[in-house]
C-alpha positions as a Markdown table, in Angstrom:
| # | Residue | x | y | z |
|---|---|---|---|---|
| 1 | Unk | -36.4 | -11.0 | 57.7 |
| 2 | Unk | -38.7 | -13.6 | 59.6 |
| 3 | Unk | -41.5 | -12.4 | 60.7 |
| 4 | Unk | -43.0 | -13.1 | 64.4 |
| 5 | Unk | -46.2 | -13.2 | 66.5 |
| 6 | Unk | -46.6 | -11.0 | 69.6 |
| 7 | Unk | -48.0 | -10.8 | 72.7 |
| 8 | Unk | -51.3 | -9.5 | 71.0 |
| 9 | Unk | -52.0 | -12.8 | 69.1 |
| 10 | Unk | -55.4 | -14.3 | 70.6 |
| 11 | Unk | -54.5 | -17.6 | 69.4 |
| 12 | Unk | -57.4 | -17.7 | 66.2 |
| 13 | Unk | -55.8 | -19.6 | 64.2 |
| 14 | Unk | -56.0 | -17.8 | 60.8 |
| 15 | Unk | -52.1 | -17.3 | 60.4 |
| 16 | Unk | -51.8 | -21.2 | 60.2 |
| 17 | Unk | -53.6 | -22.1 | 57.3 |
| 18 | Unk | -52.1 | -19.4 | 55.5 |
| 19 | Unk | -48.4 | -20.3 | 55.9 |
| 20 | Unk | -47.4 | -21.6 | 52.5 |
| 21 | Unk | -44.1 | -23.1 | 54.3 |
| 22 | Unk | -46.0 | -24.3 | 57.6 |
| 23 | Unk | -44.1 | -22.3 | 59.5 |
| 24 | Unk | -46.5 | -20.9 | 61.7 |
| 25 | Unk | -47.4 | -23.5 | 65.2 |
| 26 | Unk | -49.6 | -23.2 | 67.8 |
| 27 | Unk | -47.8 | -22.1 | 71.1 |
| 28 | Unk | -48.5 | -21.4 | 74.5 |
| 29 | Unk | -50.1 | -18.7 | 75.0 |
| 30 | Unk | -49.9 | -17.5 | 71.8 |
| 31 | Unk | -48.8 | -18.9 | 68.1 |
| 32 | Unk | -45.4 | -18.7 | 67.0 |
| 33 | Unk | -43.7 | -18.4 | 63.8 |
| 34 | Unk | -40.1 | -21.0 | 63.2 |
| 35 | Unk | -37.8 | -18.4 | 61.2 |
| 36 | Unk | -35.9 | -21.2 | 59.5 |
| 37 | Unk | -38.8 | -21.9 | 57.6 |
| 38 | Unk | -40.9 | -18.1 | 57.2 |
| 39 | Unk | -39.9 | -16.4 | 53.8 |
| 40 | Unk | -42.5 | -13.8 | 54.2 |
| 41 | Unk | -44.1 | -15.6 | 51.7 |
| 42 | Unk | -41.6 | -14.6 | 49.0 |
| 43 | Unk | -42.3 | -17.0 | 46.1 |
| 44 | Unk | -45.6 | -17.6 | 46.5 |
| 45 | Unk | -47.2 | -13.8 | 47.3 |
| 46 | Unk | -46.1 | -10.3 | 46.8 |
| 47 | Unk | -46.9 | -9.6 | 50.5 |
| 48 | Unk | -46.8 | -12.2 | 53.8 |
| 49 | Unk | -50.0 | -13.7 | 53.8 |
| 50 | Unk | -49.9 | -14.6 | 57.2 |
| 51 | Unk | -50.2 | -10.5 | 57.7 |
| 52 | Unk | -53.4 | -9.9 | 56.3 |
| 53 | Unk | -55.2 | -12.5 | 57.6 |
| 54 | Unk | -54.4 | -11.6 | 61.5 |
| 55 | Unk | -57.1 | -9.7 | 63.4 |
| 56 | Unk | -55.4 | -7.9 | 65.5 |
| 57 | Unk | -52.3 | -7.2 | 63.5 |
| 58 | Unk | -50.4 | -9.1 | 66.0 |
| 59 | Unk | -47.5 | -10.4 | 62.9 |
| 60 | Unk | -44.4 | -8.2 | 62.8 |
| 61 | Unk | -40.8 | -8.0 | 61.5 |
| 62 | Unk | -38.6 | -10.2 | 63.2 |
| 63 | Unk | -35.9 | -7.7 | 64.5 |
| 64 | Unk | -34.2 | -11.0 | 65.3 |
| 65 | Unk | -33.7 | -12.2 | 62.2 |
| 66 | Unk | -33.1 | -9.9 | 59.7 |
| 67 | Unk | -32.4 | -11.3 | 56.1 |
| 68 | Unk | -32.7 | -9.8 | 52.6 |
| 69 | Unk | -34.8 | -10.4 | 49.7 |
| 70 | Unk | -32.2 | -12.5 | 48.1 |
| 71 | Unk | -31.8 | -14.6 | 51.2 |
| 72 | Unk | -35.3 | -15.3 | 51.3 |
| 73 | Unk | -35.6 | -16.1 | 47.5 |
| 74 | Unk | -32.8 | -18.7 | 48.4 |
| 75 | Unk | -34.5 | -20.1 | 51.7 |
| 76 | Unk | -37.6 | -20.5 | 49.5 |
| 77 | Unk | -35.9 | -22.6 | 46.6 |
| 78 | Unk | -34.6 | -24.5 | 48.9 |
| 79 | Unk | -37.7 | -26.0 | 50.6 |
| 80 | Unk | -38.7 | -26.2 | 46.7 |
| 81 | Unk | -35.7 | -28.9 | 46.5 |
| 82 | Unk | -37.0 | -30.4 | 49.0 |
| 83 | Unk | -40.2 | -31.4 | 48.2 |
């Protein structure tokens, strides 16, 4: 599943640098996350990095876009294709 950015983001900035897939942009108000490119950081961490980094915990599942651990393995290899 993608994750996404609530209405509780104050617009630090941390999340952005952490995205391995740069799928994190600045919005307005707040930042927002593009779900065809979030993996939750599946190969490249064991957790979302994006997560830990927020400081007010404002990064949640996506009940939007739900997608399994498979899916996300294959979203990731993709993008490694790609490069």
């Amino acid at each position: 599943m993608s994750l996404l950015i609530n209405d509780e983001c104050i617009a630090c900035d941390a999340c952005r640098e952490e995205c391995p897939n740069e799928a994190i942009e600045e919005g307005d108000p707040f930042y927002v996350i593009d779900p065809d490119r979030c993996t939750e950081c599946v190969g490249y961490y064991d957790e979302p990095s994006c997560v830990g980094v927020c400081p007010v915990d404002a990064i949640i599942p996506d009940p939007d876009n739900v997608e399994s651990v498979e899916e996300l393995k294959y979203k990731y290899e993709q993008f490694q294709e790609g490069e």
